[in-house]
ChimeraX commands (.cxc) that place a marker at each C-alpha (Angstrom):
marker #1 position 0.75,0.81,-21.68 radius 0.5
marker #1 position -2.20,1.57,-24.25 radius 0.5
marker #1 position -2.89,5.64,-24.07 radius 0.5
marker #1 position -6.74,4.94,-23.20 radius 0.5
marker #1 position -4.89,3.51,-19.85 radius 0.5
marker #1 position -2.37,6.32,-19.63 radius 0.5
marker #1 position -5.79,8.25,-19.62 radius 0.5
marker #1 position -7.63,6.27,-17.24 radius 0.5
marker #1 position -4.81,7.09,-14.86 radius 0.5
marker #1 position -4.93,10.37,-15.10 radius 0.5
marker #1 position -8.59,10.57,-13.94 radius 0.5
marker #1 position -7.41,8.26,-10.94 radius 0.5
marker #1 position -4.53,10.16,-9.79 radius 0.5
marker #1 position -6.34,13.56,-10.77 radius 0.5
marker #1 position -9.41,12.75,-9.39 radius 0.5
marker #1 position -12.08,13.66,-12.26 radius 0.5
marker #1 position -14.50,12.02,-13.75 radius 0.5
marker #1 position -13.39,10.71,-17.34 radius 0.5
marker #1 position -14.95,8.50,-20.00 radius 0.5
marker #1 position -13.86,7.10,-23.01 radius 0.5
marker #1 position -14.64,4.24,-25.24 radius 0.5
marker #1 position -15.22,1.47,-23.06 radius 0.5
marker #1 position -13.79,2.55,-19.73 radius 0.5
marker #1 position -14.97,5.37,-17.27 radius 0.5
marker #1 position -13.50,6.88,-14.25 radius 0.5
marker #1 position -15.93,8.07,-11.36 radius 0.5
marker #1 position -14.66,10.34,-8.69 radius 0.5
marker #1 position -15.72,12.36,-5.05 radius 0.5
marker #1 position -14.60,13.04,-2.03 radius 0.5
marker #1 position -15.53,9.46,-1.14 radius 0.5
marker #1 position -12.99,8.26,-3.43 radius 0.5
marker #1 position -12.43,6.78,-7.64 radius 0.5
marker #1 position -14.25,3.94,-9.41 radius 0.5
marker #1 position -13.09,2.46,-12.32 radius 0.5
marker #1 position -15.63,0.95,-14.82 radius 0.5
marker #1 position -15.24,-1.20,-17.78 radius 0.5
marker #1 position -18.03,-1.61,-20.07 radius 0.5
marker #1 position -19.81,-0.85,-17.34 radius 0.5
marker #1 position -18.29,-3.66,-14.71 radius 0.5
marker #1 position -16.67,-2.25,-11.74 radius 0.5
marker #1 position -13.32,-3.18,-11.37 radius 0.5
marker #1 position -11.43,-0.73,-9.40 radius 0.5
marker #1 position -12.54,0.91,-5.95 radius 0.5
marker #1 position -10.03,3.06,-4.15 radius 0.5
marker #1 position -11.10,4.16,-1.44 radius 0.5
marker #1 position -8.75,6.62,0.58 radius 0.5
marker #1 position -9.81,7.15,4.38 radius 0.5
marker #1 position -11.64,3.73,4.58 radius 0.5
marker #1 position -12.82,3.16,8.68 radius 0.5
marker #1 position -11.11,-0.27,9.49 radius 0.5
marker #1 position -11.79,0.39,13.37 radius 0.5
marker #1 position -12.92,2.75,15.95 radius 0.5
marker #1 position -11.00,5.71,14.79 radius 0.5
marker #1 position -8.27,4.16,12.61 radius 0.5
marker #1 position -9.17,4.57,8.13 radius 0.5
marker #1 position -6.70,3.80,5.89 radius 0.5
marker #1 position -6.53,3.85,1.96 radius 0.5
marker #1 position -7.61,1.10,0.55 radius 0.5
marker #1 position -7.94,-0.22,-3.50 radius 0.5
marker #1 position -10.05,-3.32,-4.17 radius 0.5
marker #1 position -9.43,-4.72,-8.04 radius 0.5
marker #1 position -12.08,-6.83,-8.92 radius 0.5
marker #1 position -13.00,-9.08,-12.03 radius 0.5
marker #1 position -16.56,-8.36,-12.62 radius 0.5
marker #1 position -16.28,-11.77,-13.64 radius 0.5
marker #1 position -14.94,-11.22,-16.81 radius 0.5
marker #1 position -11.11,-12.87,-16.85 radius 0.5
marker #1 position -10.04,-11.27,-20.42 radius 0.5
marker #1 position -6.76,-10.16,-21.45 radius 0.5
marker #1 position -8.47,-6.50,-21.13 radius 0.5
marker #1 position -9.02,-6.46,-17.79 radius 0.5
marker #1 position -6.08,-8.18,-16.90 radius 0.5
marker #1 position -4.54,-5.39,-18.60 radius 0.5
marker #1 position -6.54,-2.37,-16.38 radius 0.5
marker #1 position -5.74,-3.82,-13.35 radius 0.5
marker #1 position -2.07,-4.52,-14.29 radius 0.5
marker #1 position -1.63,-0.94,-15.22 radius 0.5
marker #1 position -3.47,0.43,-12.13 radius 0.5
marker #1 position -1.64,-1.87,-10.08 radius 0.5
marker #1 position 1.90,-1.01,-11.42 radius 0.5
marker #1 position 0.52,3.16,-11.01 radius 0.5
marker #1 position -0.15,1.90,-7.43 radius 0.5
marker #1 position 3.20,-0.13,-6.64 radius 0.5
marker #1 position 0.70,-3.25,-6.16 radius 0.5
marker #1 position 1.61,-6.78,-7.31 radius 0.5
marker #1 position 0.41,-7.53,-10.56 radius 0.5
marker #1 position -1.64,-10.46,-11.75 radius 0.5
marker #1 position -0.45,-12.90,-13.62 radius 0.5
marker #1 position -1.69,-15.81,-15.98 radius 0.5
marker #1 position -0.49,-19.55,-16.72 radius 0.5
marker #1 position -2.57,-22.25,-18.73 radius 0.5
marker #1 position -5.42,-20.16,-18.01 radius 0.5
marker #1 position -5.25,-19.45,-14.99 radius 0.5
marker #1 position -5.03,-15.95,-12.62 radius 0.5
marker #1 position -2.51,-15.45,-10.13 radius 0.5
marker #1 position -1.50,-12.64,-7.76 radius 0.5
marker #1 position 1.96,-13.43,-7.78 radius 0.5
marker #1 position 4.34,-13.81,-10.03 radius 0.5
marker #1 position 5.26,-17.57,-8.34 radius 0.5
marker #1 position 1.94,-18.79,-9.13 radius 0.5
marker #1 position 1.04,-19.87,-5.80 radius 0.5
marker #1 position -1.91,-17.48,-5.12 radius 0.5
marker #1 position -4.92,-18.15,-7.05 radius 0.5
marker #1 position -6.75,-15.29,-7.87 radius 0.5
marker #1 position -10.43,-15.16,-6.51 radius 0.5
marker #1 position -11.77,-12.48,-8.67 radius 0.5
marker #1 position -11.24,-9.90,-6.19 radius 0.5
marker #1 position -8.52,-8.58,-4.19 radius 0.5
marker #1 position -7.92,-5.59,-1.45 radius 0.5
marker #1 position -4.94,-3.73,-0.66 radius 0.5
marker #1 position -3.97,-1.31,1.82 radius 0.5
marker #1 position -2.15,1.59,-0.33 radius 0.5
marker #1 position 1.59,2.64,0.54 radius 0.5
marker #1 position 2.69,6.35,0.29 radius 0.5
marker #1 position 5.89,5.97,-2.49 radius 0.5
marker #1 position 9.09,7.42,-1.54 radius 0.5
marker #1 position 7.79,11.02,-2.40 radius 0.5
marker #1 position 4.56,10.36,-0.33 radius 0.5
marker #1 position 2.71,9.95,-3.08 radius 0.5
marker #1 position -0.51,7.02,-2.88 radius 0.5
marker #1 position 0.52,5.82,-6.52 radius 0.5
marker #1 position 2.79,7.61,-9.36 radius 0.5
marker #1 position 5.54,4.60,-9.42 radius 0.5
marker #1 position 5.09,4.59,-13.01 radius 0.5
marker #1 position 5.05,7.80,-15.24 radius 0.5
marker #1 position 2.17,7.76,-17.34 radius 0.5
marker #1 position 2.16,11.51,-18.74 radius 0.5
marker #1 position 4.26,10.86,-21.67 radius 0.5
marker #1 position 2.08,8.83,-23.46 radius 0.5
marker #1 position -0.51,11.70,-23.08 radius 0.5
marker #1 position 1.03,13.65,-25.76 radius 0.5
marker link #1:1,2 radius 0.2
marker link #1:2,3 radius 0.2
marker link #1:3,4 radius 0.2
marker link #1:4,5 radius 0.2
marker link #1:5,6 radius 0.2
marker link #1:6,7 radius 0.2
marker link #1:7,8 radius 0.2
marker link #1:8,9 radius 0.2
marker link #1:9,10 radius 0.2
marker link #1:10,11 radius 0.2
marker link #1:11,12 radius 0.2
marker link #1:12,13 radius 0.2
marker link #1:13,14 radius 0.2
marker link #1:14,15 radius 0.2
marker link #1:15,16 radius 0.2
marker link #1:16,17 radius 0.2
marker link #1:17,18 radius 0.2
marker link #1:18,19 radius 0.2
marker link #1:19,20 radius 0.2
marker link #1:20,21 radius 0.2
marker link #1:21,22 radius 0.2
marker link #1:22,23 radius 0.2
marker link #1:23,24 radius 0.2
marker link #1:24,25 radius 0.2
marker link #1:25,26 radius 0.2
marker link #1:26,27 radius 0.2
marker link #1:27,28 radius 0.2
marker link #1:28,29 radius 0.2
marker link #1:29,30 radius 0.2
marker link #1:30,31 radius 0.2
marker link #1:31,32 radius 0.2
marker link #1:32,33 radius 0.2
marker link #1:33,34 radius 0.2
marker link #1:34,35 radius 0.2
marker link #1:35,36 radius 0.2
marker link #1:36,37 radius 0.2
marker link #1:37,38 radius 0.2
marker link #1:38,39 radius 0.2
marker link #1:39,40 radius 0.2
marker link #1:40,41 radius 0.2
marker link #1:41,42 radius 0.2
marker link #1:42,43 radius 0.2
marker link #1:43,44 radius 0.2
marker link #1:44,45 radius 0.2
marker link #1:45,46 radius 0.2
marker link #1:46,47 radius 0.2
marker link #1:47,48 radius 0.2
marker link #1:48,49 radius 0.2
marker link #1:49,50 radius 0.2
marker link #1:50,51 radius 0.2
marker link #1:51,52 radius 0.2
marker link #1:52,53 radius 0.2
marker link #1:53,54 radius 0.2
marker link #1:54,55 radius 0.2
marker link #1:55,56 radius 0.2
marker link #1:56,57 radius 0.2
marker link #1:57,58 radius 0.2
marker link #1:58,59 radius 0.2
marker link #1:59,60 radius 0.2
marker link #1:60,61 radius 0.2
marker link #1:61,62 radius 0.2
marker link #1:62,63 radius 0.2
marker link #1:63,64 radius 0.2
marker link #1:64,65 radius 0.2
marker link #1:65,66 radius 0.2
marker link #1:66,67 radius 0.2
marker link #1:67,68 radius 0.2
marker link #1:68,69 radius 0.2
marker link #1:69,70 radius 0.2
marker link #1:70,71 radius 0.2
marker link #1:71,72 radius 0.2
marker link #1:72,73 radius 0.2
marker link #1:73,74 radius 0.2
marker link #1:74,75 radius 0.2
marker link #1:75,76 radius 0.2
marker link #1:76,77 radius 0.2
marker link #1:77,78 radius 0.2
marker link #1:78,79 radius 0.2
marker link #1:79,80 radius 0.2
marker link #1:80,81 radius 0.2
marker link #1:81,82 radius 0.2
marker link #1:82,83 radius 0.2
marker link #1:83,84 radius 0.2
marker link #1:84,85 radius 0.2
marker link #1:85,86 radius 0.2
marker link #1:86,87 radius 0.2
marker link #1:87,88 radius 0.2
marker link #1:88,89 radius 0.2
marker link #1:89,90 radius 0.2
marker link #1:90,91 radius 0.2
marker link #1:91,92 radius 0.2
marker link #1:92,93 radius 0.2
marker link #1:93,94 radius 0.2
marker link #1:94,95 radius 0.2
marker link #1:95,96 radius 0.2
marker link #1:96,97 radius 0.2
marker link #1:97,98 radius 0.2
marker link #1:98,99 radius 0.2
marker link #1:99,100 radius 0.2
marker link #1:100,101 radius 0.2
marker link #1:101,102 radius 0.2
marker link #1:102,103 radius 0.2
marker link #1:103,104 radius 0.2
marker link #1:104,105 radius 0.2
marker link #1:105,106 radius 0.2
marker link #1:106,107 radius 0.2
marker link #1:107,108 radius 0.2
marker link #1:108,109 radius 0.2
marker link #1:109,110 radius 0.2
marker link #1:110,111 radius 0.2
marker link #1:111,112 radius 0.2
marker link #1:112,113 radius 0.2
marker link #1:113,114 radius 0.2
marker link #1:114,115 radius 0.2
marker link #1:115,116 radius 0.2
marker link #1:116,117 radius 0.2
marker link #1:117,118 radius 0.2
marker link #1:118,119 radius 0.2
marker link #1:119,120 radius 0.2
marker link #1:120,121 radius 0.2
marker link #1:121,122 radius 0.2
marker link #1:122,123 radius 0.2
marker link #1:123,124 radius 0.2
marker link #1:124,125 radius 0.2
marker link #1:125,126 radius 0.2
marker link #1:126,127 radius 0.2
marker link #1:127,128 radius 0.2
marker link #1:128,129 radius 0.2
marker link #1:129,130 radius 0.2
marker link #1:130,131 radius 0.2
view
């Protein structure tokens, strides 16, 4: 994990508003967005209305239609932080698993899990690259 990610996920599990170099984190109440160079690629949105009176927490990683080994790399690292599958490449290609049967479609939702601590993200320790 590069530090400017280690960063990046500090903002997200914080929730403050960072910037750096090419990548900015935007949060409120409503929830965090992730920018790079100014391309959304992360939305998590916690409380999300799914039906009359039932939210849950929701992250949608998105492309921006840019498929480059740096945003492959945010979205890896945010999914890890989240406990979300990863995405994976072969002969050019994007996949959401690591079997290579899913094709990825430049977007993808997930509903987020509570970790064994009840934390929404935190499977991976970022702090220590911090320094």
């Amino acid at each position: 994990m590069r530090k400017i990610e280690a960063q990046m996920l500090e903002a997200i599990d914080l929730k403050k508003n960072w910037s750096f170099a090419n990548m900015r984190v935007q949060s409120d109440d409503t929830g965090s967005l992730v920018y790079l160079h100014e391309n959304l690629i992360c939305q998590i949105m916690p409380n999300w209305p799914v039906e009359l009176n039932q939210t849950k927490d929701l992250i949608c990683l998105k492309d921006a239609g840019w498929m480059t080994n740096t945003t492959r790399s945010r979205l890896n690292c945010i999914s890890d932080f989240f406990g979300l599958p990863g995405i994976y490449q072969k002969n050019f290609k994007w996949f959401t698993d690591s079997l290579y049967k899913e094709e990825w479609k430049g977007h993808k939702t997930y509903e987020l899990k509570p970790n064994e601590y009840g934390y929404k993200g935190r499977f991976i320790d970022y702090r220590s690259l911090l320094g």
